[in-house]
C-alpha positions as CSV (number, residue, x, y, z in Angstrom):
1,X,-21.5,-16.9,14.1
2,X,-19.7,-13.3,13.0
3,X,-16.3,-13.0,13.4
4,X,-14.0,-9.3,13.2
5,X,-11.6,-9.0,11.0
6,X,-8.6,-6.7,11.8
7,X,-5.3,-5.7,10.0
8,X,-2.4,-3.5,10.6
9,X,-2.0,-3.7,6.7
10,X,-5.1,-1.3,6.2
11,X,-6.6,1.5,7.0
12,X,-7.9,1.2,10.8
13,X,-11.9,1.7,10.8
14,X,-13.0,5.3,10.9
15,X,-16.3,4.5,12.8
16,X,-18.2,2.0,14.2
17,X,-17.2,-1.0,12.0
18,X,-15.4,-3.6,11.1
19,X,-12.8,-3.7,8.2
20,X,-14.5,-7.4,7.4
21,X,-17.2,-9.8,8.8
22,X,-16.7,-13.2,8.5
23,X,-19.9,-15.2,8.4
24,X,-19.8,-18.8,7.5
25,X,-17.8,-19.0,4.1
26,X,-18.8,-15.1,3.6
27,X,-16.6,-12.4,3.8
28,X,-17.8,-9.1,3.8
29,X,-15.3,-6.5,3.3
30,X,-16.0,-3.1,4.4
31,X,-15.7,-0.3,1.9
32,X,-12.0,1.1,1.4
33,X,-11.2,4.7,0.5
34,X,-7.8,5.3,-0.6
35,X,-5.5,5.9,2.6
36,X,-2.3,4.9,3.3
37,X,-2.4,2.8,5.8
38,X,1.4,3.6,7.5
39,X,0.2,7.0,7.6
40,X,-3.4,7.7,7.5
41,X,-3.2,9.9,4.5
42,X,-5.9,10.2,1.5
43,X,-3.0,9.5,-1.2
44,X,-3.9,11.8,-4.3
45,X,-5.6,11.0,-7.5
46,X,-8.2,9.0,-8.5
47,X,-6.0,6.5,-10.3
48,X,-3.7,6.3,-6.8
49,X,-6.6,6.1,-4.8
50,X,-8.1,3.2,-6.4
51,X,-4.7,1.4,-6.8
52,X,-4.7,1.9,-3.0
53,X,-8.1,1.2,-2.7
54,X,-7.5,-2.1,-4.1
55,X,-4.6,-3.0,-1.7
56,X,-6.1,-2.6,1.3
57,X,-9.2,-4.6,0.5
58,X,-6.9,-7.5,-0.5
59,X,-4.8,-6.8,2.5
60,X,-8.3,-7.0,4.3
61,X,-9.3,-10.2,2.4
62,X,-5.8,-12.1,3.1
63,X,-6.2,-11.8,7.4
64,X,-9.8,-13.2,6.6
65,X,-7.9,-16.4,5.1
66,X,-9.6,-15.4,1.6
67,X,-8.1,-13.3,-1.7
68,X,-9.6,-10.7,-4.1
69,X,-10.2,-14.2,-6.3
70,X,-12.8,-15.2,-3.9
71,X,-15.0,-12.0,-5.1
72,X,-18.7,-12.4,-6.0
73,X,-19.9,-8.8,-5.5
74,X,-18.6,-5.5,-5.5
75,X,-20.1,-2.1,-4.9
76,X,-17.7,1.3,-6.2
77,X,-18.7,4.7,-5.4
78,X,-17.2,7.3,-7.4
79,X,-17.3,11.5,-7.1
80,X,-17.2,11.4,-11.3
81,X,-18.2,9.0,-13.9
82,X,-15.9,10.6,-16.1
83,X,-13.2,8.1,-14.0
84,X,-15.3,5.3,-15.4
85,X,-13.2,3.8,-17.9
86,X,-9.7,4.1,-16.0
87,X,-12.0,2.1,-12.9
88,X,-12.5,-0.6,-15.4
89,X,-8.8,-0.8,-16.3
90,X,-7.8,-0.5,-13.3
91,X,-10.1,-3.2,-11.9
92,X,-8.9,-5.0,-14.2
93,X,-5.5,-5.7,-12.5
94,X,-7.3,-7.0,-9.3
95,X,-9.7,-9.6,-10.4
96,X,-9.7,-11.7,-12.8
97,X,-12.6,-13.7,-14.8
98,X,-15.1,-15.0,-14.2
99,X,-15.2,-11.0,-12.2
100,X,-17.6,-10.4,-9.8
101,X,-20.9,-8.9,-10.3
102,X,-20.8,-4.8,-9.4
103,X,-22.4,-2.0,-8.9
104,X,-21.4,1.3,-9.7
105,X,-22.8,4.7,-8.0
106,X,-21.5,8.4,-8.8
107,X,-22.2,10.2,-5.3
108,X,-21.7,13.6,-4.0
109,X,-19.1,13.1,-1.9
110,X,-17.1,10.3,0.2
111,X,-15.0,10.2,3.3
112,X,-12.2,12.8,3.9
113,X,-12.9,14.0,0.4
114,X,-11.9,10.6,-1.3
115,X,-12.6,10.0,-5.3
116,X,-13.5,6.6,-4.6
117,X,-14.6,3.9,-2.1
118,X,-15.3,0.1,-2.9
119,X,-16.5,-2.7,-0.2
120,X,-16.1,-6.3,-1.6
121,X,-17.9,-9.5,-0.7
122,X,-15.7,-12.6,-0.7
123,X,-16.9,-16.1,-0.9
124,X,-14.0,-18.7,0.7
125,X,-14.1,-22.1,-0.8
């Protein structure tokens, strides 16, 4: 059985998704660019955009009954691998060991000309 997840405390989905699937003890979060949630804005910068990237996935993961602890996977997207190392500090202040496994992928581009986008799978005890 899947089951929506929805929050006011994130970005509304741009398309034909779901911020999160719950399935079982699985949460699958939806990738996150970095917009403000009150007011729909990209916020500037990659470091702000990941800082807000990082909100609204946990804000995503907390109506799903689950935290950013819970993570076992995550998938980042980046416009430029020069960001790299301030991704890794910065991801730094959202998860803590043992830190889920990742992926990292420098693309072209992202939605509404984000720097960054990450989804998150979640594992609930």
């Amino acid at each position: 059985m899947r089951q929506a997840v929805h929050t006011a405390n994130a970005p509304r989905a741009l398309g034909t998704y779901s911020q999160a699937i719950v399935a079982g003890s699985t949460v699958y979060l939806s990738g996150q660019i970095g917009l403000d949630p009150a007011s729909g804005e990209l916020v500037s910068g990659f470091e702000n955009q990941l800082h807000r990237v990082f909100r609204n996935l946990a804000a995503v993961a907390a109506e799903a009954g689950a935290s950013l602890d819970n993570a076992v996977r995550a998938t980042v997207f980046i416009v430029d691998f020069a960001d790299f190392p301030k991704l890794n500090e910065i991801m730094g202040q959202y998860f803590r060991e043992p830190y889920p496994s990742r992926t990292t992928v420098q693309v072209a581009a992202l939605p509404k000309g984000a720097l960054v986008e990450v989804d998150v799978i979640l594992v609930k005890a």
